[in-house]
C-alpha positions in Angstrom: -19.9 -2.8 -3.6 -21.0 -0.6 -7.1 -18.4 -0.2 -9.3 -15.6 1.7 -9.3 -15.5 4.5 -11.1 -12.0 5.2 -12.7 -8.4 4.9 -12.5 -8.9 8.4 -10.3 -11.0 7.6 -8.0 -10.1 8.4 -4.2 -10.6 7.2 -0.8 -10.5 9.5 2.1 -8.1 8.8 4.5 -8.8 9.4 8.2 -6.4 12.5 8.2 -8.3 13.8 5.8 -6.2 13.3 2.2 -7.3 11.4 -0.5 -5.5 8.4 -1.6 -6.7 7.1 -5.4 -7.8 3.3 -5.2 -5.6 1.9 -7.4 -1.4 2.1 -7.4 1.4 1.5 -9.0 3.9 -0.3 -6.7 7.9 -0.8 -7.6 8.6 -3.3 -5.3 11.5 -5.2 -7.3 12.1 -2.8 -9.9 15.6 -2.3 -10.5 16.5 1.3 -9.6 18.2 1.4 -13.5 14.2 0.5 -14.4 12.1 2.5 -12.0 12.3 5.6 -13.7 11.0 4.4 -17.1 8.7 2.2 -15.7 7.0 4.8 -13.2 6.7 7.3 -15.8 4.7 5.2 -18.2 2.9 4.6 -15.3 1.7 8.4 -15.0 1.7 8.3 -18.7 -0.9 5.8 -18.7 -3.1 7.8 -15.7 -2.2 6.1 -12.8 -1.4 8.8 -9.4 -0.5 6.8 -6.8 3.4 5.4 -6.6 4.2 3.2 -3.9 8.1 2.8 -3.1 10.0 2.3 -0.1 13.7 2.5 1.4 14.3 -1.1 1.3 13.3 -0.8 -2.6 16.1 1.1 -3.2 14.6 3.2 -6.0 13.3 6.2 -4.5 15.4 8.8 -6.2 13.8 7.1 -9.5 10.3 7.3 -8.6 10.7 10.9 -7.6 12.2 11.8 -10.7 10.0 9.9 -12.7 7.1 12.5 -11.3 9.2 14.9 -11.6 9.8 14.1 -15.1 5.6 13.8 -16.0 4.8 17.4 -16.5 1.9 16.4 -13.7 1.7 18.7 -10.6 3.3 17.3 -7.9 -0.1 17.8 -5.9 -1.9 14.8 -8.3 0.5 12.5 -7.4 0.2 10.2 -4.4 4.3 8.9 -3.5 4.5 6.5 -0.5 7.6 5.5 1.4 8.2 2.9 4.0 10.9 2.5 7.1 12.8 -0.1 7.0 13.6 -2.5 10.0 17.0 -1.2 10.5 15.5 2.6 11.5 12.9 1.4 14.1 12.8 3.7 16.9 11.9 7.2 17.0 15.5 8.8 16.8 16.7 6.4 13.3 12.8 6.8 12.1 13.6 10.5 12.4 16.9 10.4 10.3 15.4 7.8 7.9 12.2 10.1 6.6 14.8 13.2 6.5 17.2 11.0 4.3 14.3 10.0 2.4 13.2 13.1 1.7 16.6 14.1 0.1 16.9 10.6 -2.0 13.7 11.2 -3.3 14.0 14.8 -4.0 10.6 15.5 -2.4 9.0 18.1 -0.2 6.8 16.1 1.6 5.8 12.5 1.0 1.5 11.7 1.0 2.1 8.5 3.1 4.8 7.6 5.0 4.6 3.3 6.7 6.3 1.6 9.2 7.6 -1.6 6.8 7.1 -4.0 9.5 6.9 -4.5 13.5 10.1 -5.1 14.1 12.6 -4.4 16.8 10.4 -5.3 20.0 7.9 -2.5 22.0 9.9 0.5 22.7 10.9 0.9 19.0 7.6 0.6 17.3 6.2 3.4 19.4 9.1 5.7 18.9 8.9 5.2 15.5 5.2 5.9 15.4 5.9 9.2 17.1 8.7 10.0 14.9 6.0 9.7 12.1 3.2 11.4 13.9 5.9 14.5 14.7 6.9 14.2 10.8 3.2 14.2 9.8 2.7 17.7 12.0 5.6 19.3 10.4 4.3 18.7 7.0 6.6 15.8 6.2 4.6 13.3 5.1 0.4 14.0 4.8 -0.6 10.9 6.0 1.1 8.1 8.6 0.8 4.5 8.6 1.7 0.4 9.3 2.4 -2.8 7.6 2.9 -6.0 7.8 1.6 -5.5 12.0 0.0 -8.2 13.3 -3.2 -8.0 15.4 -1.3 -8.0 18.6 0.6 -5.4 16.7 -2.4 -2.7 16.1 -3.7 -3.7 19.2 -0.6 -2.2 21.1 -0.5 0.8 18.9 -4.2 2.1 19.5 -3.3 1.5 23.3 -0.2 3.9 22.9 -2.0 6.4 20.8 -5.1 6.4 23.4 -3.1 6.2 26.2 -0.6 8.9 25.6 0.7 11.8 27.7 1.5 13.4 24.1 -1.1 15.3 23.2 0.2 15.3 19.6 0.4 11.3 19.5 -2.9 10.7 21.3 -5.0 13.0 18.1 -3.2 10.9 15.5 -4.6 8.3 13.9 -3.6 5.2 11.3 -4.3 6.0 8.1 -3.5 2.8 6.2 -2.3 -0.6 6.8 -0.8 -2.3 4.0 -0.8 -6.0 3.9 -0.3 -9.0 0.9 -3.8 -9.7 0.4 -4.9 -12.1 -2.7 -7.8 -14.9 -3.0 -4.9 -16.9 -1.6 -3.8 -15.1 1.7 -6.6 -14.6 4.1 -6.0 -11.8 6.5 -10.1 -11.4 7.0 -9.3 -11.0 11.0 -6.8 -7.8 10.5 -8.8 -6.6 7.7 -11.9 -6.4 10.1 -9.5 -4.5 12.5 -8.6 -1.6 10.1 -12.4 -1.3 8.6 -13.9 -1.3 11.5 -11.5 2.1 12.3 -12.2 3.4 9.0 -8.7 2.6 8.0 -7.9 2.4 4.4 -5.9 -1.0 3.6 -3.8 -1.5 1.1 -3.2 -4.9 -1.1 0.8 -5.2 -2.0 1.4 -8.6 -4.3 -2.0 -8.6 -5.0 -1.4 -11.0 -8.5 0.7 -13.3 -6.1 4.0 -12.4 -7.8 2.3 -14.7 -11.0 2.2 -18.0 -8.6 -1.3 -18.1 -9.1 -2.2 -17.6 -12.9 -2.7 -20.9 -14.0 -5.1 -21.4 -11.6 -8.7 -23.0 -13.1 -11.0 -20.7 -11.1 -9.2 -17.7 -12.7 -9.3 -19.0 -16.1 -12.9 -19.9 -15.7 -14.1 -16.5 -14.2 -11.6 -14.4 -16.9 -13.6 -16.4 -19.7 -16.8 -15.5 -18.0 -15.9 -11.4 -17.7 -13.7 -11.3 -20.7 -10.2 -10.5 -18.4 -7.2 -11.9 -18.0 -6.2 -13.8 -14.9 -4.5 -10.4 -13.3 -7.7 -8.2 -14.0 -9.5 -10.6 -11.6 -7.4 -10.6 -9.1 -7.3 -6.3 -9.1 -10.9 -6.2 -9.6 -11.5 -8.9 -6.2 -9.1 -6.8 -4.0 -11.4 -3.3 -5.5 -14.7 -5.2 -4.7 -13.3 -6.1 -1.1 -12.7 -2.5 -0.7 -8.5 -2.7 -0.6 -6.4 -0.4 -2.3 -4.4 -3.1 -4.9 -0.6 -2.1 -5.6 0.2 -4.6 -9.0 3.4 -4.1 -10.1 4.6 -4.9 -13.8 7.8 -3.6 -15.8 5.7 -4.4 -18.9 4.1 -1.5 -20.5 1.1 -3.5 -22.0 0.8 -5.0 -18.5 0.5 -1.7 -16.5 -2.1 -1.2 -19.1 -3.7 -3.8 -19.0 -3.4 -3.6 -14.8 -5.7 -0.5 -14.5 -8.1 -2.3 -16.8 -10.5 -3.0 -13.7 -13.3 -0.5 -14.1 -15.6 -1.5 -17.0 -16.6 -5.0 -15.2 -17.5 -6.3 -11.9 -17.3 -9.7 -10.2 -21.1 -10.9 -9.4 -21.7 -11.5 -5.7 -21.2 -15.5 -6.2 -18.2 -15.1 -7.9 -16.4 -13.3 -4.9 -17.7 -16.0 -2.8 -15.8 -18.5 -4.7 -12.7 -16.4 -4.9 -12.7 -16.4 -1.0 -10.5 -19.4 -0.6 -9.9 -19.1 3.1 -6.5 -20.2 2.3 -3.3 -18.7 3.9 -0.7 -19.1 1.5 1.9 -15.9 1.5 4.0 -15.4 -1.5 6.3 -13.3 0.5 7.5 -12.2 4.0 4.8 -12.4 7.2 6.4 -10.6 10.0 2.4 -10.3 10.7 2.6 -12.9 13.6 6.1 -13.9 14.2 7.7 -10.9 16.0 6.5 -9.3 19.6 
């Protein structure tokens, strides 16, 4: 893959929207934090702020845009329903409720957290989405954490449907922990293959991983710290990488990524084949 060009540069989703290839994500940001945090954020160029309702700090991330004298347009906000509001009448109230936390007209991406709560209530929920995406809601609809079996029974749905609204939609993203240390090659190849844009959440491994030799050796090599290698591996392999940091010279430091890439043998190496999550993997355990 050439290089990346900049902090904002874009994908194009398959409903059409752009999503910028590199985000800031609050996942275990205090809500007293999120505010300050996401700002300096904006402040420091990112456009892409990836929250959810389990994070509890919505509100703060939509005031911190509000707050950045940017146009609301620039901005790329994703949400996420949580497994309590599977099903397509409590996905309905939870993107409403959302909205009003978060102080927001519309979100860019709105996910399903995970696949819980069996069959029935992963389709409703994906046509409460598709029926929020139609009324302006959100611009662009999504998964994570599905498994295979997962996508598998949501393309069915979506081709099979007597809804002529749910059988023209389409998944946008899929948002997954990917790292050097969590191989999820197999649902990876499932979302490319659809032109599906797939996101990396925890993609520094929540810091489990910095010690590691290879990373020392490689950031010697490029001049980068342990975390710029990591980004810059999920950029090459074409994800979108969500780090997350409270530290300002971190977030720096975080969109760092575009003035090197890895060599071809060098992301060889870093493909560990290992399988080692540093969070939850609802990605096979749940039907």
């Amino acid at each position: 893959m050439a290089a990346l060009q900049s902090l904002r540069s874009t994908y194009r989703l398959n409903s059409g929207h752009e999503i910028p290839i590199l985000g800031y994500g609050v996942y275990l940001i205090p809500s007293s934090k999120t505010e300050q945090t996401t700002r300096e954020a904006l402040r420091l160029g990112y456009r892409h702020v990836d929250s959810a309702i389990m994070y509890r700090n919505e509100k703060a991330c939509g005031r911190a845009i509000a707050a950045s004298g940017i146009d609301r347009s620039q901005i790329f906000f994703t949400t996420k329903i949580p497994p309590e509001s599977m099903g397509y009448n409590a996905t309905k109230r939870a993107i409403d409720s959302s909205l009003r936390t978060a102080e927001q007209q519309y979100f860019d991406l709105v996910l399903l957290h995970a696949p819980y709560g069996g069959k029935e209530a992963r389709l409703g929920s994906w046509k409460a989405l598709v029926e929020a995406q139609k009324a302006g809601k959100t611009k662009s609809i999504g998964v994570s954490n599905y498994g295979i079996h997962h996508l598998d029974e949501l393309e069915e749905y979506i081709q099979s449907s007597g809804d002529a609204s749910v059988k023209d939609s389409k998944i946008d993203v899929g948002q997954y922990e990917l790292h050097p240390w969590l191989d999820h090659s197999d649902i990876v190849e499932w979302l490319q293959k659809r032109n599906i844009v797939v996101e990396a959440y925890s993609p520094l491994a929540h810091g489990t991983r910095m010690r590691e030799p290879l990373l020392k050796k490689l950031g010697e090599k490029y001049g980068k710290s342990p975390a710029q290698i990591m980004i810059r591996w999920g950029l090459q392999k074409g994800f979108v990488p969500l780090p997350k940091s409270v530290t300002p010279s971190r977030i720096q430091e975080n969109a760092e990524v575009f003035d090197f890439e890895l060599d071809e043998e060098d992301m060889k190496v870093l493909h560990t084949g290992e399988y080692s999550p540093t969070d939850w993997d609802p990605t096979q355990d749940y039907d």
